[in-house]
C-alpha positions in Angstrom: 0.4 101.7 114.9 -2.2 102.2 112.6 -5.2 100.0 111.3 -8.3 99.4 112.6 -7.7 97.6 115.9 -11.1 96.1 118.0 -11.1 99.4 120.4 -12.5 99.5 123.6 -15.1 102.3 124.8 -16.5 104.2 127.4 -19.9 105.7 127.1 -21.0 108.9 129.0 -24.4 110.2 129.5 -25.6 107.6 127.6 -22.4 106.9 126.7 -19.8 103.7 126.3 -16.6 101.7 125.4 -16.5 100.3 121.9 -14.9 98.4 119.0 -13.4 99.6 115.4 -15.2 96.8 113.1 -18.0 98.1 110.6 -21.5 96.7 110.2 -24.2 96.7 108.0 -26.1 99.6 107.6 -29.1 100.9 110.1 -32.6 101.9 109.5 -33.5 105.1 108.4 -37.2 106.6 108.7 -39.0 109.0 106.6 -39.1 112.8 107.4 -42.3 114.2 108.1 -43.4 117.9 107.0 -41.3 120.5 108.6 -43.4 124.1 109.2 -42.6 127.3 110.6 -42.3 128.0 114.5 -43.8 131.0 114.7 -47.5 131.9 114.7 -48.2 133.4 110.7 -45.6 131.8 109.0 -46.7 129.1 106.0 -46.3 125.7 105.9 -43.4 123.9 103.7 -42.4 120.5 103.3 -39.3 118.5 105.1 -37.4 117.3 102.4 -35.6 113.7 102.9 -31.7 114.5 103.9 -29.9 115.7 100.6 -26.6 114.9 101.8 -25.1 118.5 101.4 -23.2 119.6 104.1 -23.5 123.4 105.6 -21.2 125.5 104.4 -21.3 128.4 106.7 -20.0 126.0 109.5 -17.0 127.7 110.9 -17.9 131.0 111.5 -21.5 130.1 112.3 -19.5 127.5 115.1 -17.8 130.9 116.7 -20.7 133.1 116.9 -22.7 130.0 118.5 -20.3 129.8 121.4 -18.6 126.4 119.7 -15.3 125.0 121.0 -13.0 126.0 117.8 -11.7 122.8 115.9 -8.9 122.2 113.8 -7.7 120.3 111.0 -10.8 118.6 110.5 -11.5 117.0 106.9 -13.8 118.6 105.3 -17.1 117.9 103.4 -19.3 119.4 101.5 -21.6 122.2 102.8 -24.0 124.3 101.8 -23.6 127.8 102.1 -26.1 129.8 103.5 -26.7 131.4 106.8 -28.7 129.9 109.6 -32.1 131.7 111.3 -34.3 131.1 113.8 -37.6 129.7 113.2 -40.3 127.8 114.4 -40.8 124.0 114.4 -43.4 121.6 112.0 -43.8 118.4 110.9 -43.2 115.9 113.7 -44.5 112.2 111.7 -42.7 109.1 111.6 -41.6 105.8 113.6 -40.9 105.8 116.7 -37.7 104.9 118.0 -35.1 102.3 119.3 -32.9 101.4 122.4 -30.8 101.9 125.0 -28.0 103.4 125.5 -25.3 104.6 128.8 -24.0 106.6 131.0 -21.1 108.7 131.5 -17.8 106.5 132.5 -19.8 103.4 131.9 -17.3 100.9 130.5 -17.4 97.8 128.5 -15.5 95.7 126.5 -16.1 95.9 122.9 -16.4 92.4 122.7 -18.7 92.1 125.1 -21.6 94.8 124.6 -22.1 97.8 126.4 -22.4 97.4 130.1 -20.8 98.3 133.5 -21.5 100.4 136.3 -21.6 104.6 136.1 -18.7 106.0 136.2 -17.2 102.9 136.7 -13.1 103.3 136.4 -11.4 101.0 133.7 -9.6 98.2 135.4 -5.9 99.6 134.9 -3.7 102.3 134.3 -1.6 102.2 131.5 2.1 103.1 132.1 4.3 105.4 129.6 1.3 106.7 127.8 2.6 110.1 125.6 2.3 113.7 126.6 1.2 113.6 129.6 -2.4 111.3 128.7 -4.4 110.3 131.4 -3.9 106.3 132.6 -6.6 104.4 132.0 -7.9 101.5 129.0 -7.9 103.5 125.6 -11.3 103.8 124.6 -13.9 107.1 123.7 -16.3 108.4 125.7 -19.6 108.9 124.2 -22.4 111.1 125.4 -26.2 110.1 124.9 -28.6 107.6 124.2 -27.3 104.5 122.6 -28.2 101.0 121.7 -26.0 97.9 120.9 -25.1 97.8 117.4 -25.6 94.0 115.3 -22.0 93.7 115.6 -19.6 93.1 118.9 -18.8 96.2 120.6 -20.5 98.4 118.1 -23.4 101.2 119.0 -26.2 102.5 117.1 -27.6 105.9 117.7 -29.8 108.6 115.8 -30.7 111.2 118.4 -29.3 114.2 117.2 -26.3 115.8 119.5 -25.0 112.0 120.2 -21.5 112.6 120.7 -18.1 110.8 120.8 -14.8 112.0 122.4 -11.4 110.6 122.8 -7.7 111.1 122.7 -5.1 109.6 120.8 -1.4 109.8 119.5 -0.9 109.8 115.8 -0.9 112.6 112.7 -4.8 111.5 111.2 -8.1 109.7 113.0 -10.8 107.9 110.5 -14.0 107.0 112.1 -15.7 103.4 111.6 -18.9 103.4 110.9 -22.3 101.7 109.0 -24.6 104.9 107.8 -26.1 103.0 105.2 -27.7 105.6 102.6 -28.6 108.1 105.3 -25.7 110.6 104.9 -25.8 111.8 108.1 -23.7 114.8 109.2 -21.0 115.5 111.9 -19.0 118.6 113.5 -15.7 117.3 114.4 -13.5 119.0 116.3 -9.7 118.5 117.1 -7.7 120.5 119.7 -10.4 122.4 120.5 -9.8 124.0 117.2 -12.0 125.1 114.4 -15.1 122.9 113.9 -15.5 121.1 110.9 -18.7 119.3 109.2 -18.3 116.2 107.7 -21.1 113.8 105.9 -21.0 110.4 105.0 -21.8 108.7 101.8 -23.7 106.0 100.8 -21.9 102.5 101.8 -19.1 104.1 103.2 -16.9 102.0 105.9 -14.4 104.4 107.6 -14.9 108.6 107.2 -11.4 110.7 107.6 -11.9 112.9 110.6 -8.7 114.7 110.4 -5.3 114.3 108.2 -1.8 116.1 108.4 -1.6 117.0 112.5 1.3 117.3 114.3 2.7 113.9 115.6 1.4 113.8 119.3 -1.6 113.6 121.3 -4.6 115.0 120.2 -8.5 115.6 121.5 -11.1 114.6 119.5 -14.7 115.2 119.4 -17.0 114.2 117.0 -21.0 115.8 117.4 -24.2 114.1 115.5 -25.4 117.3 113.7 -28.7 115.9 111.8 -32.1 114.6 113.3 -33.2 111.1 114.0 -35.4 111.0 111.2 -32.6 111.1 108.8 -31.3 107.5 110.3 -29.2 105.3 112.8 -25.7 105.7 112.9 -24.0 102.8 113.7 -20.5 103.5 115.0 -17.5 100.5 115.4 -14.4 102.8 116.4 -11.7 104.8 115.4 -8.6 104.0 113.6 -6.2 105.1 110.9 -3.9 107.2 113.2 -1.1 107.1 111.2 2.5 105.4 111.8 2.9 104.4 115.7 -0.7 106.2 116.6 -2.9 104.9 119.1 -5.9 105.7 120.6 -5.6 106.7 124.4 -7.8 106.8 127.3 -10.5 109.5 126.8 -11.1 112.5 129.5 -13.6 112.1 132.2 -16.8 113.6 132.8 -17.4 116.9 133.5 -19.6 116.2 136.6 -22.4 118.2 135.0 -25.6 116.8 133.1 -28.0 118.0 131.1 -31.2 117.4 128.6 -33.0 119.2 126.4 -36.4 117.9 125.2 -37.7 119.7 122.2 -38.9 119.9 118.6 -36.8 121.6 115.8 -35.7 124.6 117.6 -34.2 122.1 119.9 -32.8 120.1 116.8 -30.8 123.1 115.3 -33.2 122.7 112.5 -32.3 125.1 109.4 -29.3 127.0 111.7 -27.3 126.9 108.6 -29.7 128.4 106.2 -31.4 131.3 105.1 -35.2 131.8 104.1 -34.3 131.0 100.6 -33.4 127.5 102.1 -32.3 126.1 98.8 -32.8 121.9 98.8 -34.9 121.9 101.7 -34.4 122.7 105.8 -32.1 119.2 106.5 -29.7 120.2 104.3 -28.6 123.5 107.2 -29.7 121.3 109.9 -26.9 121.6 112.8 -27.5 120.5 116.4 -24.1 121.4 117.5 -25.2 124.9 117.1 -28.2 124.5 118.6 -29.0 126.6 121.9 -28.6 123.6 124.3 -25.2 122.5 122.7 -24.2 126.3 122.8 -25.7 126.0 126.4 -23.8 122.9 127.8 -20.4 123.6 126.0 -20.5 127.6 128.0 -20.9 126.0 131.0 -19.0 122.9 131.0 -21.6 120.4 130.6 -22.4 117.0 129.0 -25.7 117.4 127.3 -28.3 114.6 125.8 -30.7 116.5 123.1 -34.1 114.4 122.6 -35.9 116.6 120.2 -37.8 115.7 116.7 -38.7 118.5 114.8 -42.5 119.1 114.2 -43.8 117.3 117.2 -45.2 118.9 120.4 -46.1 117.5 123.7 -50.2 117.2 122.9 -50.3 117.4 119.4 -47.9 118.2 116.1 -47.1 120.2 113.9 -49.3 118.6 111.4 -52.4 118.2 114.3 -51.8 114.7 114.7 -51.8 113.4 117.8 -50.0 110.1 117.7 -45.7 109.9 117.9 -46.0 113.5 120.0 -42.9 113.6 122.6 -44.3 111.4 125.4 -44.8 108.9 123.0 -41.3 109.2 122.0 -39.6 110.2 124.7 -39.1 106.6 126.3 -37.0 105.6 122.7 -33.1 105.2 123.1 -33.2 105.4 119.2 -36.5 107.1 117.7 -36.4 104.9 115.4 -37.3 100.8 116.1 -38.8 101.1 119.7 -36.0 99.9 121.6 -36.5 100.8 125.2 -33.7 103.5 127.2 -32.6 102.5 130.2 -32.9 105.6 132.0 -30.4 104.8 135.2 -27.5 105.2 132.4 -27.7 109.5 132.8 -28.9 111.3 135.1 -29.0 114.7 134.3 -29.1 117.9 137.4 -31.4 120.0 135.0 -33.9 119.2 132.0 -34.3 122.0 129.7 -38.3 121.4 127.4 -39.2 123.4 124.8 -42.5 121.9 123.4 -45.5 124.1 122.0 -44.4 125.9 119.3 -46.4 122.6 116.8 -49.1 122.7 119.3 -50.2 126.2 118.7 -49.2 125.7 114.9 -53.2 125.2 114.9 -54.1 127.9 117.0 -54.1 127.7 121.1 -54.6 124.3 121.4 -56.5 125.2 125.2 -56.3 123.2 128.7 -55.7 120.0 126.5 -52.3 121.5 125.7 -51.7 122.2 129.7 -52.9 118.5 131.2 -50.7 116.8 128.2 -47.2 118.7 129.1 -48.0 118.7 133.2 -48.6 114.6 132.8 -45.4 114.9 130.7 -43.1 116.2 132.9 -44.4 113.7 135.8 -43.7 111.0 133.6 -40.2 113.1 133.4 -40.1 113.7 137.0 -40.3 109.5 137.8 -36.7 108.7 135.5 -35.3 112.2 137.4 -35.7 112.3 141.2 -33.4 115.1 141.3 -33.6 117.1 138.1 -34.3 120.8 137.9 -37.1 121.6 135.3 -36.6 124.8 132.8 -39.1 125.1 130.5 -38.6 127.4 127.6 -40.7 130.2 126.4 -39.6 130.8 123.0 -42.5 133.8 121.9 -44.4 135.1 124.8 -48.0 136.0 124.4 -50.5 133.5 125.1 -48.0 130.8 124.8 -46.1 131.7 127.7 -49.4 131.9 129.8 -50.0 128.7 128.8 -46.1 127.7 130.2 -46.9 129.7 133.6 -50.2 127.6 134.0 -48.3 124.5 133.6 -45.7 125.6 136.4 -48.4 126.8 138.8 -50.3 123.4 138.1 -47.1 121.4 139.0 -46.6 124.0 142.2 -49.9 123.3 143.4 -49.2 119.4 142.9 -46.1 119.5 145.2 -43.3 120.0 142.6 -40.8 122.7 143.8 -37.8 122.1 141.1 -39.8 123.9 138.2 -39.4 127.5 136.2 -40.6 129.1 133.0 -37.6 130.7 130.7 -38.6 133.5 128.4 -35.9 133.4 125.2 -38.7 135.6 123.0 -36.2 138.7 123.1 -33.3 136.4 121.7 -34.7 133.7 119.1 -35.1 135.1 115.7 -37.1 133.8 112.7 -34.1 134.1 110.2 -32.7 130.7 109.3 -34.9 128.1 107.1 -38.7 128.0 107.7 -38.3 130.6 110.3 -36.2 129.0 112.4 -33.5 130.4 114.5 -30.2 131.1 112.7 -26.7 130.4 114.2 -26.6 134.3 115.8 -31.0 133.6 117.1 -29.3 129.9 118.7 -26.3 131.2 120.0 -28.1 134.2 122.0 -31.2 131.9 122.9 -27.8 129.1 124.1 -26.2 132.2 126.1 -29.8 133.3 128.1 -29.7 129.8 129.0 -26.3 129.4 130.2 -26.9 132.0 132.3 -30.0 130.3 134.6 -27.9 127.2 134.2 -25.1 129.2 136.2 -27.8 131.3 138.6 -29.7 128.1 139.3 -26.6 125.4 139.8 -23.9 127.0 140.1 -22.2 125.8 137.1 
């Protein structure tokens, strides 16, 4: 049946069970200056989210490793190619809320909550195609909050992400993005990825028309950054005549998180260093290396990265709303506090420093902010691995290997330096990595993951 039934959910990661209704719009927050990642390169200006779409997105999708999508309705997109570059600006409010963890489930009706993992109460007989049993619902991966309506979820981290399965020839998704026009890969059938951005006001966004009547897998990826604005999400409906949505797949078993600043975003992927309309507009975090990253090896992933900020100070050599100050945010934008029992990942990937040296080496201050961070880290994680990326060598890598031999000497065994400065490449916007600089940066990570767990 079709329509826009209240739709249970099950969030992953930081993930949950929701409903279909739609709700008024979220709170966006203003962009800060976005500047270059590497050392030389000038200073330009974030623009504000211009609603364009990248147009570059299926091919870029391959080359970056990207599960293929298909039959995705498609939005507008800008056409240039992505680069890779360095990171800038990191100013604005600081961020909201809680979200949960892979298999949690909940009722729509009432709010996000339940254990882990937890199992949904029954199996479902007869389901079509061979679908697992279990309460229809999605499973959504990364840090969420409750939304202002029953069973609804905000979110503005960029890389939030929803899957499901359901029966039925189309899927809409319902949704409050207010003004923000926020953009999304989706992908069905593992087929080609398509980008899709919402406009101002609007209710429901088509996902997907004219598939083949049957079941179908459905994942829909949170491309833009959280300073764009929150997302609030109600459900999925619209499946056409007799569709349904069926239980979604279960966790992979695998977690991981990347803390960063644009590079980490997928900031100006897209785009070239013309960069027409400003570096939001190519802005893709499901080409991003982690995303690359986590989809080679099987993984769920949670991306907390903003670009412009850094770990002691930003882009802009402020110190205030660096990443510790963020980090603690389930959305970065209204303070509301993440529950950090709701994912806990095996390894945390941090790439911070590119903005602090975007002044020059900003010295021991630089080392005695990130070793504090990733204590503070270190108390949410009791198990993580640590990777922390190099992304150009030189004295910024020293700087990395004093930070590891600082933690070493402190007691901490479960930490290593990554060097990615052979793969990243300054050719998307504002000298940021382009899809080709991501997907090889996403690939030499892949490749610890699998040395270092097993995965």
């Amino acid at each position: 049946m079709h329509g826009s039934k209240t739709l249970p959910w099950v969030i992953l990661g930081a993930a949950a069970w929701i409903a279909g209704a739609c709700t008024s719009p979220a709170d966006s927050s203003g962009v800060g200056p976005e500047g270059p990642a590497n050392p030389g390169s000038s200073d330009s200006s974030r623009l504000a989210s211009t609603g364009a779409s990248p147009a570059s997105r299926a091919n870029a999708a391959s080359s970056a490793g990207a599960q293929p999508g298909a039959s995705a309705a498609s939005g507008p997109s800008p056409d240039t190619t992505p680069n890779p570059g360095s990171d800038s600006g990191a100013t604005s409010n600081s961020s909201s809320s809680s979200g949960s963890d892979s298999g949690a489930t909940s009722n729509p009706s009432a709010g996000l909550e339940g254990p882990a993992d937890a199992q949904p109460p029954d199996a479902t007989a007869g389901l079509p195609d061979g679908s697992e049993a279990g309460a229809p619902g999605v499973r959504i991966v990364g840090r969420t909050a409750p939304g202002t309506t029953a069973g609804s979820v905000r979110f503005s981290w960029p890389g939030v992400n929803i899957g499901a399965r359901f029966v039925g020839t189309q899927v809409s998704m319902n949704l409050d993005d207010g003004a923000n026009q926020n953009r999304f890969t989706v992908v069905v059938d593992s087929g080609q990825p398509t980008t899709l951005s919402t406009t101002p006001g609007q209710a429901s966004l088509p996902l997907a028309t004219g598939l083949t009547d049957g079941s179908h897998d459905l994942l829909i990826w949170r491309n833009t950054e959280a300073s764009i604005g929150v997302t609030q999400f109600t459900g999925l409906s619209n499946f056409g005549p007799g569709g349904a949505l069926l239980a979604p797949g279960g966790a992979p078993g695998k977690r991981m998180e990347v803390i960063g600043d644009s590079l980490s975003v997928g900031a100006g992927v897209e785009g070239n260093a013309a960069c027409p309309g400003g570096i939001d507009a190519f802005t893709d975090n499901y080409l991003a290396y982690g995303s690359v990253a986590a989809r080679t090896v099987g993984a769920d992933v949670t991306t907390i990265a903003w670009s412009g900020i850094g770990v002691y100070r930003n882009y802009d050599g402020s110190t205030t709303n660096t990443m510790p100050m963020r980090y603690p945010y389930a959305i970065p934008n209204d303070d509301t506090a993440w529950d950090f029992s709701m994912y806990q990942p095996g390894v945390v990937v941090i790439n911070l420093g590119t903005n602090d040296f975007g002044a020059g080496d900003p010295g021991t201050p630089y080392e005695t902010a990130y070793v504090a961070f990733i204590k503070t880290v270190r108390a949410k994680y009791a198990n993580a691995h640590f990777i922390l990326i190099d992304m150009y060598g030189g004295n910024r890598l020293t700087r990395i290997e004093d930070v590891v031999a600082a933690l070493k000497n402190g007691g901490e065994s479960m930490v290593e330096t990554l060097s990615v400065s052979s793969a990243q490449n300054n050719l998307g916007c504002n000298q940021h990595p382009n899809v080709a600089g991501q997907a090889a940066m996403g690939a030499v990570l892949a490749a610890r993951l699998e040395s270092l767990m097993g995965w």
